[in-house]
N, C-alpha and C positions, 0 to 999 in steps of 0.2 A: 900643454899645448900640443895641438896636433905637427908632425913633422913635417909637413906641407905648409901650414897657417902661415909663417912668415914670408912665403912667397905669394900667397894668396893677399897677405897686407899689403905687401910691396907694391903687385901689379893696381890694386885698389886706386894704390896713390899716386900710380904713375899715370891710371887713366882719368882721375880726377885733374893732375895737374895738367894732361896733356886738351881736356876739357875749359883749362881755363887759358891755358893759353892758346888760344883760338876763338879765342873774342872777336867781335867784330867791332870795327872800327866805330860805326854808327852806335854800337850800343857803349864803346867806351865812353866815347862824347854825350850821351842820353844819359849815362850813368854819371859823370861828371856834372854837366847842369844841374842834375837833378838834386845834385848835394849842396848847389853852391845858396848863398842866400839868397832871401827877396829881392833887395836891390840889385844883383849882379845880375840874376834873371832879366831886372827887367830891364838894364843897361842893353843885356844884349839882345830884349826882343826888340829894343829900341832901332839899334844897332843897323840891327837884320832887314826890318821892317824900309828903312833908308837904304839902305843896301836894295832890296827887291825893287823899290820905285827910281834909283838909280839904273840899275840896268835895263825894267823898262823901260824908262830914258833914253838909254842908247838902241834897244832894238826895235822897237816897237816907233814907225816914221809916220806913219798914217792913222790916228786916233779911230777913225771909223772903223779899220779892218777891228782892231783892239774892243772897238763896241758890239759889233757883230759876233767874234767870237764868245766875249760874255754873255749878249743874250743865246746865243747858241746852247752854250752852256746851262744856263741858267732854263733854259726848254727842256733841257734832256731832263735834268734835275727835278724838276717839276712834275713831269711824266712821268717816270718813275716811280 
């Protein structure tokens, strides 16, 4: 082995580790679902889904503004 190599392995693995540790948040969680099973998935698309129409619930006071920005939406998309 050359009398360099052992430091040339070392940095390797200090820039692999320093690589993984600097994950992100989002992708720990994406990588965790992704492993968990069927049902757990869809416990928590369950979940989520009560979750979103709950807090529409609280923010959203006037249904028409809510209607208007869907078809809004739903124009752009179209267009497109």
């Amino acid at each position: 082995m050359a009398p360099g190599a052992d430091r040339d392995i070392g940095e390797s693995l200090l820039r692999r580790n320093k690589r993984k540790a600097t994950t992100r948040p989002m992708q720990t969680v994406a990588t965790w679902v992704r492993r968990q099973p069927p049902m757990v998935k869809a416990f928590l698309a369950v979940v989520s889904w009560l979750g979103a129409l709950f807090f529409l619930g609280m923010v959203v006071h006037d249904q028409d503004n809510l209607f208007v920005l869907a078809e809004v939406f739903d124009s752009i998309g179209t267009s497109s």
